[in-house]
C-alpha positions in Angstrom: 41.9 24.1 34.2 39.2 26.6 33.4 40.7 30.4 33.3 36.8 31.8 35.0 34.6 30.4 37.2 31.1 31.9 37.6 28.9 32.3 41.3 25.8 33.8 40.4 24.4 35.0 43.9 20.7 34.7 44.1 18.0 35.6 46.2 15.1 34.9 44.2 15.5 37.6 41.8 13.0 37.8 38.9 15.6 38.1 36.8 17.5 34.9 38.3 17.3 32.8 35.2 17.6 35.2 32.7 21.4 36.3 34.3 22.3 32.6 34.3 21.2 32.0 30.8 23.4 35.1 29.8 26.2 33.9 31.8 26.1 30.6 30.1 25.4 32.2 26.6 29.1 33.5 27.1 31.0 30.7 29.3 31.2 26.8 29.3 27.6 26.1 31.9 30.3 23.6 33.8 31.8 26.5 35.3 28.7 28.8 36.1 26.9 27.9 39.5 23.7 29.2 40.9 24.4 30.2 44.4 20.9 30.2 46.4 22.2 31.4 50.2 21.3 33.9 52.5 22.1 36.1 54.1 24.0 37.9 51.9 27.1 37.7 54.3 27.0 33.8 53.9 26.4 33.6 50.1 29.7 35.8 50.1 31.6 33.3 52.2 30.1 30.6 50.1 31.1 32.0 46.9 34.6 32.0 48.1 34.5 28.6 49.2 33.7 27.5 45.9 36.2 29.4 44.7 38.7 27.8 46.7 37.6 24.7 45.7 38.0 25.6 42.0 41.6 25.4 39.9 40.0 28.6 37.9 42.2 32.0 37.6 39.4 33.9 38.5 36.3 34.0 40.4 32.9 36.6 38.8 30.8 37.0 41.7 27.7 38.3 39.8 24.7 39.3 41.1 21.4 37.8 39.8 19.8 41.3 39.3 22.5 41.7 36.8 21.7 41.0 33.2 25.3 40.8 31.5 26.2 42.8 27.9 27.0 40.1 25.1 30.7 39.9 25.1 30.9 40.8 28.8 32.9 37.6 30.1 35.2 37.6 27.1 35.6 41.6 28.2 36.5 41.3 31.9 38.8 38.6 31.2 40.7 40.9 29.1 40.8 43.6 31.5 42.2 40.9 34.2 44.6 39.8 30.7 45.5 43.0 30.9 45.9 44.7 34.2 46.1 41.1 36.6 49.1 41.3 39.2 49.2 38.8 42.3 48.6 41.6 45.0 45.1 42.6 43.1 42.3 41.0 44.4 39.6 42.0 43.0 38.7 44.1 39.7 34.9 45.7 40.2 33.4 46.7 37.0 30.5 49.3 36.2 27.3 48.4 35.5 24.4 50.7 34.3 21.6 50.8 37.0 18.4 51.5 36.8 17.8 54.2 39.5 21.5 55.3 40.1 23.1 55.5 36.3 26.5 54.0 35.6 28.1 52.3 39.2 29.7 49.6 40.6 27.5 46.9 41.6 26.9 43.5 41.2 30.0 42.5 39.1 33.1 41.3 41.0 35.9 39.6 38.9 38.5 38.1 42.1 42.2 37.1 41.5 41.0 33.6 42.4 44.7 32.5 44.2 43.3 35.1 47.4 39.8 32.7 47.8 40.5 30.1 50.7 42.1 33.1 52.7 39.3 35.8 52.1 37.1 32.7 53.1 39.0 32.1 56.0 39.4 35.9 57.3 34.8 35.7 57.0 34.7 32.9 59.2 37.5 34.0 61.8 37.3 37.8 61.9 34.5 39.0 65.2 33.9 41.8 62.7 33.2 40.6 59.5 29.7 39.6 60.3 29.0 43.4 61.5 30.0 46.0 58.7 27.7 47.7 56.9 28.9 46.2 53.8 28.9 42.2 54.3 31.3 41.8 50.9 33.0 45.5 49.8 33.6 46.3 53.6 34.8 42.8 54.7 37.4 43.2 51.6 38.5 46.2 52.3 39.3 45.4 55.9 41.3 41.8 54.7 43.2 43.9 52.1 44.1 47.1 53.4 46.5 46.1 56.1 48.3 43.5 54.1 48.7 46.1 51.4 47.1 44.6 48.4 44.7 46.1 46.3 41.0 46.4 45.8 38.2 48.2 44.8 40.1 48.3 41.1 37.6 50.0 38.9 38.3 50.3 34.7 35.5 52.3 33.8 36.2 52.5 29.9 32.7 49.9 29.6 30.0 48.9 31.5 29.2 45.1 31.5 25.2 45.4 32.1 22.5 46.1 33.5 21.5 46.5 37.0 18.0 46.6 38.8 15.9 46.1 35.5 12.6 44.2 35.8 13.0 43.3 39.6 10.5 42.5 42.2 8.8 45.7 44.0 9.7 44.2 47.4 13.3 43.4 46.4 13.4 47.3 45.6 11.5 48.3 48.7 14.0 45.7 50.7 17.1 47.5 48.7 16.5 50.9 49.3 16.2 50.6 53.1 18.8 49.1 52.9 20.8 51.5 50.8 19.2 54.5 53.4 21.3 52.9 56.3 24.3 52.7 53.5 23.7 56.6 52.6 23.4 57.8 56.2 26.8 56.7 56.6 28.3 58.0 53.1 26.4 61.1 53.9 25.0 61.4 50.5 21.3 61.0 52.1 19.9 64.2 50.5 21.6 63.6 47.1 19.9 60.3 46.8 16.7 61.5 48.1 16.8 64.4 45.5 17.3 61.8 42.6 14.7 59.4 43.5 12.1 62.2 44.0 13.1 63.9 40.6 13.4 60.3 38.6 9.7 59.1 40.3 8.5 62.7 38.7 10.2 62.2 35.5 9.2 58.4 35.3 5.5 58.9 36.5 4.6 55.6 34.3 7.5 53.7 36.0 6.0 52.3 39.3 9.6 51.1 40.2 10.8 54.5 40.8 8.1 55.0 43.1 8.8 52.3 45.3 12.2 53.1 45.7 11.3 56.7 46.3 8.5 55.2 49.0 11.2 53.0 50.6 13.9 55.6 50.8 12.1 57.6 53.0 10.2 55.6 54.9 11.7 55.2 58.9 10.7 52.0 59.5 10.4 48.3 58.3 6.7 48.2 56.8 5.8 45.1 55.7 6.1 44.5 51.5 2.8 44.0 51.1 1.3 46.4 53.1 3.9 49.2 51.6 2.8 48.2 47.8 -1.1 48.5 49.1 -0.1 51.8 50.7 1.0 52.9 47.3 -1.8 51.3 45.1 1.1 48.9 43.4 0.7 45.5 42.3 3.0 42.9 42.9 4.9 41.9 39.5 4.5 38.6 38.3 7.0 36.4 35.9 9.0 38.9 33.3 6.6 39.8 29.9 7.5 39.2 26.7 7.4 43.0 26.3 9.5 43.4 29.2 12.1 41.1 27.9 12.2 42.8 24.2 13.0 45.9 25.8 15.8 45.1 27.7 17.2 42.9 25.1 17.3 45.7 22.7 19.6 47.8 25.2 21.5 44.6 26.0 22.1 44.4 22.2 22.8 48.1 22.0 26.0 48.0 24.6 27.8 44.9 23.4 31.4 44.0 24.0 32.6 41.6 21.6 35.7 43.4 20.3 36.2 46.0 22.9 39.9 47.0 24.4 40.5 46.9 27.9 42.3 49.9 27.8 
């Protein structure tokens, strides 16, 4: 019996194989598995069915635009060590992001014993395929009428980065996305007020101004034709320079040794 089993959801991410290697730099590669579905909605299903399939304790869903601290696994489990109770499904842990500082995203550790019925509530419930959300809002709606918790957040230390070195149409296809999120949250002009200020404070930075461009754009432009609009290149495989600079803030925030408390 393995205590963690790892779904790393992927989409293609140019950071893909970098987050597996880091996964598998911390945990036994036998229980890491690269998830490659879509849409999003099924790749959440699918996660739990491996999940439900697994003997582990718990279940990381991890993004693939997440690059992971060193120490990170050993961290979370520790957290779960500490604060794990059979009515907590899942414990969400903060991640530094590129564009919106320190948030949750990307980094879901799941009381594994609540798998085969969160799998079965995605494939039963007329709703589940609807909300805005397909993972955080499909939880909330299994958990909150039986009374068990969620959304669990222990802030004390982020467990990596987020949005670093990704594809311009991944962030031009994110921040549309996240417009529709924000219209709903209400926190449209806050957003909008950061990107414009971080695009003007990152000039240099052409991934701040494709997130700016797609968060106030109105319609679905194609990728391309959006990047041409802008004068932006495509990005191509991740640069040695690339990689040296995120590994020295990977380096800079690691875990080994850190409380959970």
């Amino acid at each position: 019996m393995s205590e963690l089993l790892v779904v790393i959801r992927s989409n293609r991410e140019r950071t893909v194989d970098w987050c597996r290697d880091l996964a598998v730099a911390q945990w036994p590669e036998e229980h890491v598995r690269l998830l490659g579905v879509a849409p999003f909605l099924s790749a959440v299903q699918e996660t739990f069915a491996l999940g439900a399939r697994s003997d582990a304790a718990w279940l990381l869903a991890l993004d693939a635009d997440v690059l992971l601290f060193p120490g990170a696994v050993e961290y979370m489990l520790r957290v779960a060590r500490c604060y794990g109770h059979d009515d907590l499904v899942r414990i969400d842990f903060t991640v530094l992001d590129k564009f919106r500082g320190r948030t949750c995203a990307g980094a879901h550790l799941y009381n594994n014993r609540w798998s085969q019925r969160l799998l079965e509530f995605l494939r039963t419930d007329p709703e589940a395929g609807q909300r805005l959300r397909p993972e955080s809002d499909n939880l909330e709606a299994f958990c909150r009428p039986r009374g068990l918790v969620y959304r669990t957040v222990f802030p004390m230390h982020a467990v990596g980065l987020h949005d670093h070195a990704q594809y311009h149409a991944d962030l031009l296809h994110k921040y549309r996305t996240r417009k529709a999120r924000c219209a709903v949250d209400g926190d449209l002009e806050s957003v909008a007020r950061r990107l414009e200020a971080g695009a003007a404070r990152h000039a240099r930075d052409a991934d701040w101004t494709v997130a700016r461009h797609a968060f106030a754009s109105s319609g679905r432009e194609d990728a391309a034709k959006a990047l041409r609009s802008l004068n932006i290149m495509e990005k191509g495989p991740i640069t040695r320079e690339e990689r040296q600079e995120l590994e020295q803030r990977l380096h800079e925030c690691s875990l080994p040794g850190k409380t959970c408390a």
